[in-house]
N, C-alpha and C positions, 0 to 999 in steps of 0.2 A: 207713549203714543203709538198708535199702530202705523206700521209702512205699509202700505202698498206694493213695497217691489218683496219684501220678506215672504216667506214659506204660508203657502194657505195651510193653516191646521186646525183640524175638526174635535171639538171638546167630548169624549164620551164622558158624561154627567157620574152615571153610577144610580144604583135605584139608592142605595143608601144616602148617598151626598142629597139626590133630588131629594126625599122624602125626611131626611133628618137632620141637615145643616147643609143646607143651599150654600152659604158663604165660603167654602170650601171651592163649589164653582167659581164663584165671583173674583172668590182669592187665587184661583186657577190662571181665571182670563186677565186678571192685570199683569201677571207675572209673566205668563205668555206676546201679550202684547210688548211691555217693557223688553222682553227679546226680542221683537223686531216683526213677529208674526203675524199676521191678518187670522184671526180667530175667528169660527164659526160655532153656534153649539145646532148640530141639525134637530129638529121638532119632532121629527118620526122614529127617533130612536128608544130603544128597549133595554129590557133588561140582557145583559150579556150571555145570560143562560148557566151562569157557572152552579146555581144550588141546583137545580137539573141536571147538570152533567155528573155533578159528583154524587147523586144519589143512584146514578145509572140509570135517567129517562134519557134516553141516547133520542129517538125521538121529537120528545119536544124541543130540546136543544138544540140538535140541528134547525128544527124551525125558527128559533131565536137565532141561530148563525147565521144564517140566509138572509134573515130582516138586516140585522146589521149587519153582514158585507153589503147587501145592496144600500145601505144610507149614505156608509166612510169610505169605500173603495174610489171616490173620486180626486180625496184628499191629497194632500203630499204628506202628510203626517196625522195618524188617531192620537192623541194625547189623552192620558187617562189618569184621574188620580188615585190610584189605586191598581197594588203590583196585584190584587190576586186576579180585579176584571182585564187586568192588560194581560197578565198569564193566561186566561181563559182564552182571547180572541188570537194569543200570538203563538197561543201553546196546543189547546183545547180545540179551536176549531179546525185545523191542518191534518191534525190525528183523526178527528170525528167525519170529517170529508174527505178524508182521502182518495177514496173509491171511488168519490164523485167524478164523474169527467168535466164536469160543467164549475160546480163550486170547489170543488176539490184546489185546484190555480187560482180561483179568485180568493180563496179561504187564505193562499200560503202567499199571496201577495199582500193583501192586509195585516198578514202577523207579519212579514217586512217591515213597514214600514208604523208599526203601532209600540209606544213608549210609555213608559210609566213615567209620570211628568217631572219630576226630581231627576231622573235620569237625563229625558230630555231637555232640560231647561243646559244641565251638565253639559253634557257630552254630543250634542247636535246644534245646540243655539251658544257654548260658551257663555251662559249666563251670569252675572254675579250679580248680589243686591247692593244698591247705593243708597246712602243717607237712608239706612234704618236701623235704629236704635230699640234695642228690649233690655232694660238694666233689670237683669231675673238670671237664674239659675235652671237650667234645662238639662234632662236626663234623655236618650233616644233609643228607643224599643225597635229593633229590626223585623219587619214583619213578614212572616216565613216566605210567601207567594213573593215576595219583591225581592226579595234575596237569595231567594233561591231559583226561582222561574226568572226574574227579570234579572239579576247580576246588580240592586239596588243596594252599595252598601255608603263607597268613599261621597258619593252623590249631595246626603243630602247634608251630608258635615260639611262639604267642602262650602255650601249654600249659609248654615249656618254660621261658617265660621265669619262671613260677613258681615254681621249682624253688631254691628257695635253695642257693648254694655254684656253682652250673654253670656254668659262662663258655660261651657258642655262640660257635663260630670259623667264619669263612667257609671256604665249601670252593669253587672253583674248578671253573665248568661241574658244579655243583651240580643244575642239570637236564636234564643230560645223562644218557642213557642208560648201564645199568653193565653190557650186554653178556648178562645174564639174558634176559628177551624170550622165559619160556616156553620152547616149543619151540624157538625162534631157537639156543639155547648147543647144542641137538643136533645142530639140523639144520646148523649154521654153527662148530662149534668153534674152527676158529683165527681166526674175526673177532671173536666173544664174548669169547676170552680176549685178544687185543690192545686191544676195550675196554675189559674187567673191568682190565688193566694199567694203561690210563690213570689210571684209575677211581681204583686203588687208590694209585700215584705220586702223585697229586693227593689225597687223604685223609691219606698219609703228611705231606707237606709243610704241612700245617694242623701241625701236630705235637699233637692232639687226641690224648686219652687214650681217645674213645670216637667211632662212629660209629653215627648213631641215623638211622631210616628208619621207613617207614607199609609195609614188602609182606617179606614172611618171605622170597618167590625172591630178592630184590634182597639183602636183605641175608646169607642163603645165599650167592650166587654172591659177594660182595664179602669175605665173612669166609674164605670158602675161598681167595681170593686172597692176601688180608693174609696169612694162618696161612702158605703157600707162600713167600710172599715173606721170611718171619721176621718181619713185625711185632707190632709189643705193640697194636696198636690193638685194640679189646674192640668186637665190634659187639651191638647189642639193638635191639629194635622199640619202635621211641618211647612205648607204651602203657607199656610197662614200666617207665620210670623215672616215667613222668607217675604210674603207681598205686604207687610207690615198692619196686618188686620187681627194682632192678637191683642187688641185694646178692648175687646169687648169681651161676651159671656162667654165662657169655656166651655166644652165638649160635658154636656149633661145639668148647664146650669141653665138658670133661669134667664130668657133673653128680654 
């Protein structure tokens, strides 16, 4: 149930989550409320600008910075599910405004106080889950931007390890990159996919019934693999089993 007196915090959606598995939000905002938060998701927000930036439209990017610092900079907290959009606005827009005299401080005030939600739920709200149950076998893929830009590792195990019935199985070069990398799998396809193969060989040999991750591209480009490859391994965004919403279709089936 949500308080009233808890932390106002502003949902950044993700163009991915909007566009290719909403319930990653939905599974966002009950985990969030269940910490105690008063949850917003604002209507005028965009995309974060990160495949802009990295292609070096400095530019447009900065035009996507500006939109949203003016949407979340009222919040007490951006919540994001997704280490590489929270890298982008906590990392990405400080660096690209610097100069600014104007956005430049509002840019390095929003990367304050902006969390990759696994993190946050951790280490700002003290969260655990209660009464939920997934009697399954799960493997956990680190995804480079959350572990390395945001410091996302002990986070979402410790969330897991709540979870009554789960067994977590070690997965081998587990932070290791899985060849997604954004624009990298366009611009680079038969290196993406000789990674994403390692990637997936190495999740297979866990013999885990699920593979669970913190970034929707990552676990995109790894479930498209599996599926190719013939595996039964089931992938979802670790929010989702944490707010107990992995009873439905998995990342690339049929909903």
């Amino acid at each position: 149930m949500t308080q009233a007196s808890g932390p106002r915090v502003a949902l950044f959606v993700t163009c991915l989550v909007d566009a290719m598995r909403p319930r990653i939000g939905f599974a966002a905002i009950r985990v969030l409320e269940e910490a105690g938060c008063v949850v917003e998701v604002p209507e005028a927000q965009t995309c974060c600008g990160q495949p802009a930036f990295n292609s070096g439209d400095d530019a447009d990017t900065k035009a996507l910075a500006r939109q949203v610092i003016s949407v979340f900079d009222g919040y007490d907290h951006v919540v994001v599910p997704s280490g590489s959009c929270a890298g982008t606005i906590a990392h990405g827009y400080p660096e690209l405004l610097a100069d600014d005299p104007v956005w430049g401080p509002r840019a390095k005030a929003l990367a304050g106080k902006t969390r990759e939600i696994l993190s946050f739920l951790v280490d700002v709200m003290g969260y655990r889950p209660e009464g939920r149950s997934l009697p399954a076998s799960a493997t956990y893929h680190d995804s480079c931007s959350g572990l390395r830009e945001m410091g996302v590792k002990a986070q979402p195990r410790a969330l897991l390890a709540g979870i009554d019935g789960l067994e977590m199985r070690p997965l081998e070069g587990a932070e290791v990159c899985c060849g997604f990398g954004g624009t990298f799998c366009v611009k680079y396809p038969a290196i993406s996919n000789g990674i994403v193969g390692e990637k997936a060989a190495a999740i297979e040999a866990t013999g885990a019934d699920l593979l669970l991750a913190g970034d929707l591209g990552c676990l995109m480009n790894m479930a498209g693999k599996l599926h190719r490859e013939g595996s039964k391994v089931r992938c979802f965004h670790t929010v989702e089993v944490v707010a107990g919403m992995a009873d439905g279709p998995a990342i690339g089936e049929a909903e």
